[in-house]
Backbone as CSV, one residue per row, in Angstrom:
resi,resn,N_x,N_y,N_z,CA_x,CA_y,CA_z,C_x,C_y,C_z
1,UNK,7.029,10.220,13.172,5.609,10.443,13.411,5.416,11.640,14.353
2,UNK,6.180,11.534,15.355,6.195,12.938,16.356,6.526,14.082,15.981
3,UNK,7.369,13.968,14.846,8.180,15.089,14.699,7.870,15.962,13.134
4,UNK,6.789,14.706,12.477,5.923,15.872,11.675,5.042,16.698,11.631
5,UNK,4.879,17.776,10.849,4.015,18.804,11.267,2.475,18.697,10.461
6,UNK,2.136,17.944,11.276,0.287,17.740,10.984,-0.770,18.527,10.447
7,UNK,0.230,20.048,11.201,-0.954,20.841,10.520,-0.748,21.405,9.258
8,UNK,0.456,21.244,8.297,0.242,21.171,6.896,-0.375,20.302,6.316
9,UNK,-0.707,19.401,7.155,-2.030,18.505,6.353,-3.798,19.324,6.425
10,UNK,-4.273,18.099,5.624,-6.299,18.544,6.127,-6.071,17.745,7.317
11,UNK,-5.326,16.611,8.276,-5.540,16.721,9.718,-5.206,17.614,10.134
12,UNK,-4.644,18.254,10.269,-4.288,19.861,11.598,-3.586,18.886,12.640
13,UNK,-3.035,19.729,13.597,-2.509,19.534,14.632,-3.039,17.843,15.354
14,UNK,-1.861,16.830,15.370,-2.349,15.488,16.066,-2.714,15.967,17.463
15,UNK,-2.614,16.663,17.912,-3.421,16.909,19.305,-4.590,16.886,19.014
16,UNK,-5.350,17.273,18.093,-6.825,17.413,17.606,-7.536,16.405,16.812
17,UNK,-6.864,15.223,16.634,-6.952,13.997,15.559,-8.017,13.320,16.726
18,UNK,-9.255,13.227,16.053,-10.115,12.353,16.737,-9.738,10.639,17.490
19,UNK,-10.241,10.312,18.369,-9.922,9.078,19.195,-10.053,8.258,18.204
20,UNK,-10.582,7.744,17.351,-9.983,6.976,15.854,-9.466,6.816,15.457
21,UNK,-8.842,7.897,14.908,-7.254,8.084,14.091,-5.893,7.773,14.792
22,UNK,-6.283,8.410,16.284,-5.408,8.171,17.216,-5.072,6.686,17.612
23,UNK,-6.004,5.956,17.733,-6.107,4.759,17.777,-5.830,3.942,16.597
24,UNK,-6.081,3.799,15.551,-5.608,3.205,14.473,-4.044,3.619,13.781
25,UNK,-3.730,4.936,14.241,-2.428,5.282,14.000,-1.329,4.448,15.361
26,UNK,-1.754,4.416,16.582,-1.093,3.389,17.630,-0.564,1.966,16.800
27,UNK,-2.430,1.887,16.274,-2.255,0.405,16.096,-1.156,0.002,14.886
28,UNK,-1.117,0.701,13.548,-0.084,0.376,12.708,1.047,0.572,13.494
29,UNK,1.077,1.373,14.148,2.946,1.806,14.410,3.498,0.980,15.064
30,UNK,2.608,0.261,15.943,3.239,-0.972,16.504,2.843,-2.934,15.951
31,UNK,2.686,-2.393,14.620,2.345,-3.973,13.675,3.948,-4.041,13.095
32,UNK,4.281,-5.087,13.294,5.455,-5.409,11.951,4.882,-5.462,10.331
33,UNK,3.428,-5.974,10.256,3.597,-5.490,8.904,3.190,-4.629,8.034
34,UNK,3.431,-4.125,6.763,3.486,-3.151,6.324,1.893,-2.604,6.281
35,UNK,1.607,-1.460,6.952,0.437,-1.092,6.795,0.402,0.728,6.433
36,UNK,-0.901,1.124,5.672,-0.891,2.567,5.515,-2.456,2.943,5.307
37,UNK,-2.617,3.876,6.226,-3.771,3.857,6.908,-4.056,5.822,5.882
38,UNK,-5.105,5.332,5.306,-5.646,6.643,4.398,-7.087,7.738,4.882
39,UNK,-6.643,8.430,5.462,-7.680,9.468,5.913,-8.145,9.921,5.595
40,UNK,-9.552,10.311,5.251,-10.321,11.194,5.241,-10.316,11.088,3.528
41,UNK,-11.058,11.950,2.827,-11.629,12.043,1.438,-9.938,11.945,0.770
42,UNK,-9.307,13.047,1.270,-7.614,13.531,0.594,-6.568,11.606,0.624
43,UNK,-7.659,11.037,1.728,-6.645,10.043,1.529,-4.719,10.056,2.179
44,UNK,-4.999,10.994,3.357,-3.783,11.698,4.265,-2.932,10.034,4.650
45,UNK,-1.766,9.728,3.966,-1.188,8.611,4.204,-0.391,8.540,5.498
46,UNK,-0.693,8.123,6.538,-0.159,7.360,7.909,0.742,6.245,7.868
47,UNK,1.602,5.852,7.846,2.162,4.505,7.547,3.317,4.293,8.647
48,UNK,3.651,2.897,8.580,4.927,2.396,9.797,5.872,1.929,8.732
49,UNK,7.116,1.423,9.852,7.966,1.469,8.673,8.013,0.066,7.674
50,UNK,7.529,-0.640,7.912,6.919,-1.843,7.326,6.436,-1.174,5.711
51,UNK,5.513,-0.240,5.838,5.222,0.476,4.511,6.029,0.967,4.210
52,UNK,7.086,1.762,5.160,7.982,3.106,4.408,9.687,1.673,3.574
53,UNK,9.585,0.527,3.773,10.278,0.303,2.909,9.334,-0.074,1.576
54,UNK,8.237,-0.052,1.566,7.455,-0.601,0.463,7.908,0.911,-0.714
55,UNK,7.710,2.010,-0.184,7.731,3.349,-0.440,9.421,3.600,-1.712
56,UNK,10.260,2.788,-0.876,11.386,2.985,-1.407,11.592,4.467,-1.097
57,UNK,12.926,4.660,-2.327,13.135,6.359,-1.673,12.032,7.636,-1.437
58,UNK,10.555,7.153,-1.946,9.859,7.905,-2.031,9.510,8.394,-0.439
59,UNK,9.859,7.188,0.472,9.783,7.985,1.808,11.490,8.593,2.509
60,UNK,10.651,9.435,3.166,9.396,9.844,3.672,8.940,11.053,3.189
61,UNK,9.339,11.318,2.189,8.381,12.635,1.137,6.876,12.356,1.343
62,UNK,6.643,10.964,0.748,5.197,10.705,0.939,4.720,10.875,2.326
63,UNK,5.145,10.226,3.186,4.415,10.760,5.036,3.717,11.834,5.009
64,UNK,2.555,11.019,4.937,1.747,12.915,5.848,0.671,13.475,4.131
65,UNK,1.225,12.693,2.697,0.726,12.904,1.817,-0.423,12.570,1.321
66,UNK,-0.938,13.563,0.002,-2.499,12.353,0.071,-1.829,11.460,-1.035
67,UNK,-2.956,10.435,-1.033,-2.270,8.920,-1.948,-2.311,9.615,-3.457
68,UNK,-2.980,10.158,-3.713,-3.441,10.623,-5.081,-1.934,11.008,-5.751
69,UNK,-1.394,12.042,-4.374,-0.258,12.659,-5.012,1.089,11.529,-4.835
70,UNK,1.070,10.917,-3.778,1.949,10.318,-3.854,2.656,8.848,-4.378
71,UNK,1.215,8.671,-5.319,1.833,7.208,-6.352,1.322,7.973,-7.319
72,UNK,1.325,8.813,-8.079,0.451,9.452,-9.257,0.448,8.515,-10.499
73,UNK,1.178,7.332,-10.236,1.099,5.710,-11.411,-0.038,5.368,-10.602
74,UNK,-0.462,5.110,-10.064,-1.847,4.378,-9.503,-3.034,5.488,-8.948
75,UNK,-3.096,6.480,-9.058,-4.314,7.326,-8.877,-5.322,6.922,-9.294
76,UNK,-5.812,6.197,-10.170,-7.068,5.814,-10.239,-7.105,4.420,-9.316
77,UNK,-6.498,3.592,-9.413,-6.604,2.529,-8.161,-6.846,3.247,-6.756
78,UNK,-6.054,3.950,-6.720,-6.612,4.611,-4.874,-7.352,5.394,-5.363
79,UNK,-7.938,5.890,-5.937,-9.245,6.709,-6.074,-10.801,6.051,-5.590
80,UNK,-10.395,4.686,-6.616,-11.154,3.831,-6.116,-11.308,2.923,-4.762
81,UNK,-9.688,3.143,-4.223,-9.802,2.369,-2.859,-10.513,3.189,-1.888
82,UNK,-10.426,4.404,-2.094,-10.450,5.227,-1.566,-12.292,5.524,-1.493
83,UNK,-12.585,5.425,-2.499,-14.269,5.629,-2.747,-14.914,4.266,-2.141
84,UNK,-14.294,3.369,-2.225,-15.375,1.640,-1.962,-14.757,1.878,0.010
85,UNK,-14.127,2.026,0.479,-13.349,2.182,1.516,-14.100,2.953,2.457
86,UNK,-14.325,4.422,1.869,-15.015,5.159,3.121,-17.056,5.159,2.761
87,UNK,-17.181,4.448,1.549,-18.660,3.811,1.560,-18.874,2.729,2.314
88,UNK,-17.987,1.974,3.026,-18.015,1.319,3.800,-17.327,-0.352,3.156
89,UNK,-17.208,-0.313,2.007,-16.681,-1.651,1.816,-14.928,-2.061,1.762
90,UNK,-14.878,-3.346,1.530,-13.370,-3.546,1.788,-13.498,-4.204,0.027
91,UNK,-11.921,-4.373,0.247,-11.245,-4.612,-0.935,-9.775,-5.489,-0.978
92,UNK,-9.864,-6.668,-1.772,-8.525,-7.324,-1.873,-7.984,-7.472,-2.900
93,UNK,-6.751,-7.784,-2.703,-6.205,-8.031,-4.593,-4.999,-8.763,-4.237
94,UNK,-4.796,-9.619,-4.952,-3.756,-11.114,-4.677,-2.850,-11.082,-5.795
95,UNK,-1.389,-10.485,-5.694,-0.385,-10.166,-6.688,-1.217,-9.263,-7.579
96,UNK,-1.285,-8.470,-7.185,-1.720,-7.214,-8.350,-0.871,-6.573,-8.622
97,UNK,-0.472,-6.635,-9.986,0.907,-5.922,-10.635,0.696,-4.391,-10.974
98,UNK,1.844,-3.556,-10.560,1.941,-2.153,-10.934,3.523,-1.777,-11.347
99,UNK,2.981,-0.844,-11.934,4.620,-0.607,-12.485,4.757,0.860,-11.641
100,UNK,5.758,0.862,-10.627,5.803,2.025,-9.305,7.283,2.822,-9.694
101,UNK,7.498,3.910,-9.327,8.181,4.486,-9.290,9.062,4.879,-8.234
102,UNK,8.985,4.233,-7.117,9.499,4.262,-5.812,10.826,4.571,-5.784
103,UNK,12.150,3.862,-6.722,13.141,4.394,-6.525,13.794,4.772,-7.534
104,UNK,13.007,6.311,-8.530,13.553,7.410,-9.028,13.290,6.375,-11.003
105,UNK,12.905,5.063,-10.905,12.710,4.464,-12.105,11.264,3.412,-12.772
106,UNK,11.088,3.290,-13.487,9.842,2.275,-13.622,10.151,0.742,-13.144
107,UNK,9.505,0.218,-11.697,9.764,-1.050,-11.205,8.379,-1.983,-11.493
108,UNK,8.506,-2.816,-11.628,7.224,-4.087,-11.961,7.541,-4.730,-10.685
109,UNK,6.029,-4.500,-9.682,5.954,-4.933,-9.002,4.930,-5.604,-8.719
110,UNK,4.702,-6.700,-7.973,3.546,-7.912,-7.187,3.141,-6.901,-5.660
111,UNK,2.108,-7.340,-5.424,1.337,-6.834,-3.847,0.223,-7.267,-4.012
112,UNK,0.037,-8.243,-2.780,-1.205,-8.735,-2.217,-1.667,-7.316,-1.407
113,UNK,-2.794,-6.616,-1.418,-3.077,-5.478,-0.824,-4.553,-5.943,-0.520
114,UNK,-5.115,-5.455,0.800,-6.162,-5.542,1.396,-6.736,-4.508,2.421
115,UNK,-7.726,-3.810,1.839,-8.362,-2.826,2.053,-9.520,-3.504,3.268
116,UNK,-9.649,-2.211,4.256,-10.682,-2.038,5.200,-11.357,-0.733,5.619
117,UNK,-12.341,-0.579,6.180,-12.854,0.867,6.533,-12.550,0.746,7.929
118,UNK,-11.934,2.744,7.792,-12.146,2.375,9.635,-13.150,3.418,9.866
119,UNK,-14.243,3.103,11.325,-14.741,4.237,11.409,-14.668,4.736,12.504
120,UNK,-15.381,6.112,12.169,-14.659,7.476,12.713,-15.659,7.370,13.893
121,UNK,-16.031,8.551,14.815,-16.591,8.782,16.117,-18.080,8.923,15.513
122,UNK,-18.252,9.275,14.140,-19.604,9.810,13.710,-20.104,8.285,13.433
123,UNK,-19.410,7.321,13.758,-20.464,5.858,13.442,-19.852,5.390,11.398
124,UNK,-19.293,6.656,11.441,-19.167,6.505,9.101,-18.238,6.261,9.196
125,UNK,-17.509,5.174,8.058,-16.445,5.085,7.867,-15.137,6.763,7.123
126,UNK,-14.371,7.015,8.456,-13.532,7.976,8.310,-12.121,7.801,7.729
127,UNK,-11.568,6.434,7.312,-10.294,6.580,6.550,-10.552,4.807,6.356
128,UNK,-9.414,4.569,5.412,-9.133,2.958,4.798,-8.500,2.793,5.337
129,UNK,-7.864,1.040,5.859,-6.761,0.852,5.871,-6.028,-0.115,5.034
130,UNK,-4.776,-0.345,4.658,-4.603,-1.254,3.797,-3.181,-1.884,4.679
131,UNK,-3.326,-3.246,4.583,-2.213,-4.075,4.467,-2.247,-4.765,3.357
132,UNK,-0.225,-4.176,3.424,0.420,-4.732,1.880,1.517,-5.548,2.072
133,UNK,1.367,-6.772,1.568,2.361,-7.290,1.007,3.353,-7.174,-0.405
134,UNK,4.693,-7.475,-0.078,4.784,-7.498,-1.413,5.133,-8.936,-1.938
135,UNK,4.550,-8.994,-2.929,5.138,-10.543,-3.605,5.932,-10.356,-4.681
136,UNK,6.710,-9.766,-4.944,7.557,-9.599,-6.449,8.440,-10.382,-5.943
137,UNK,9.370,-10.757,-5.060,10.034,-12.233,-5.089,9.941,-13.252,-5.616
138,UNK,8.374,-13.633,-4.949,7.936,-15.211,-5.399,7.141,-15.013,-6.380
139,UNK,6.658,-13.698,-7.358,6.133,-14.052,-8.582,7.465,-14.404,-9.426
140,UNK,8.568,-13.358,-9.404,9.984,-13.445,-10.015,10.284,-15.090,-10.183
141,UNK,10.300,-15.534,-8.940,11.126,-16.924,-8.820,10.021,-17.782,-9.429
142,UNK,8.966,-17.965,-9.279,7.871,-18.869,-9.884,7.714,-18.498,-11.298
143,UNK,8.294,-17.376,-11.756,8.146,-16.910,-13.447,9.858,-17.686,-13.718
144,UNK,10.739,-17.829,-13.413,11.959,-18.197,-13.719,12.105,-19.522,-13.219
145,UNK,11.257,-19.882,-12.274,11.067,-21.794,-12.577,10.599,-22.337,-13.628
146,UNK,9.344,-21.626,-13.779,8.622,-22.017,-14.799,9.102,-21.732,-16.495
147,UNK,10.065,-20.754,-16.379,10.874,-20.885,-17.826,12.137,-21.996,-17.838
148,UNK,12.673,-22.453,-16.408,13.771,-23.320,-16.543,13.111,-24.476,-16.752
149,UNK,11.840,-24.774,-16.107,11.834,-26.442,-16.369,10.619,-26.333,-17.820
150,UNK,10.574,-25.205,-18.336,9.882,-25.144,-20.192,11.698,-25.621,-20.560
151,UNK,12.381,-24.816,-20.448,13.970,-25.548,-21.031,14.720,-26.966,-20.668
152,UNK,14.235,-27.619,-19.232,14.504,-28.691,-19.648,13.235,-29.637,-20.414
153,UNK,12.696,-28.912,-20.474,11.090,-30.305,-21.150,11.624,-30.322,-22.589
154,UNK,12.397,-28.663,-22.880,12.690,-29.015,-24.573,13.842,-29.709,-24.873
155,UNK,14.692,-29.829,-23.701,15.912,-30.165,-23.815,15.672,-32.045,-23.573
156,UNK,14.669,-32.299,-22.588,14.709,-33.650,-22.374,13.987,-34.436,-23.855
157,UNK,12.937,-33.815,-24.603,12.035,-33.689,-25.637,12.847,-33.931,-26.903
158,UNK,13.803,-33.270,-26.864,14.997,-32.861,-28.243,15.938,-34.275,-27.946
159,UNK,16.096,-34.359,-26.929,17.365,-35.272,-26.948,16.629,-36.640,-26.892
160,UNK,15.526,-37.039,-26.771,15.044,-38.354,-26.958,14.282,-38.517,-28.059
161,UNK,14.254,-37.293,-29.158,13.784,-37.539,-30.793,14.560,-37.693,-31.631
C-alpha cells in the first residue's frame, strides 16, 4: 500500500486522498476480512489482503486498478455496483456464481458480496465498499452431499425392489 505509486491512478498522490478515503482505506487494511473498497466513477480498487487472496494470481496487478479492467468477466456486474453504490444505494448477493479468471483459467466460483456507499467530504457518496466472502467450499460440498445421498436413495430404493 505504501509503496505504490498513486499517482498513476485518477487518485494522484495518497498525500492528497481526501480524509475519506484515507479513513476507509485504514479501515480495510486493518479488517481480517476480505474487503475492496472502489473509488470514485473509475472504480480505483483499494483492497487488504483478505481480498488479494480472493484475487488469486491476479494480485497484485489489479492494486491500484479500476474494477472494469480488472475482472473484465464481470464488467457489467461492477458497472452496476458501481452505479447503485455511488447513487447512494447498497447491494447484496448470497452465493452469486461467476466464472473468474483469477488464476490464468476459467474457475466457477460462489461469493456472498455486499455492497455499501461511502461518503466523501462533499456529503455524496464518493466510492463503494464491498465485503466478500467466498463460498465455493460449502456450495462444492453441499452439491456433492446432495449427489451422494441421491446415490444412496437409489441404491437403498433398488435393493429393497
Amino acid at each position: 500500500m505504501r509503496s505504490f505509486d498513486w499517482s498513476k491512478t485518477s487518485l494522484g498522490p495518497a498525500a492528497g486522498w481526501p480524509a475519506s478515503l484515507r479513513t476507509m482505506t485504514s479501515f480495510l487494511l486493518a479488517s481480517p476480512m476480505p474487503i475492496v473498497l472502489l473509488w470514485g466513477l473509475d472504480g480505483v480498487m483499494i483492497y487488504n489482503d483478505g481480498y488479494a487472496e480472493i484475487c488469486g494470481a491476479r494480485h497484485p496487478a489489479v492494486f491500484g486498478a479500476n474494477v472494469r479492467e480488472a475482472w473484465p468477466e464481470a464488467v457489467a456486474f461492477n458497472d452496476n455496483v458501481v452505479k447503485v453504490g455511488l447513487a447512494g444505494g447498497t447491494l447484496t448477493y448470497k452465493n452469486q456464481e461467476f466464472t473468474l479468471y483469477r488464476n490464468g483459467q476459467p474457475e466457477q466460483v460462489w461469493l456472498d458480496l455486499d455492497y455499501s456507499p461511502v461518503i466523501g467530504e462533499s456529503g455524496s457518496p464518493a466510492g463503494v465498499m464491498a465485503i466478500v466472502t467466498e463460498t465455493t467450499a460449502q456450495i462444492t460440498a453441499s452439491r456433492l452431499l446432495a449427489k451422494s445421498e441421491e446415490r444412496l436413495q437409489l441404491a437403498l430404493s433398488g435393493g429393497l425392489g
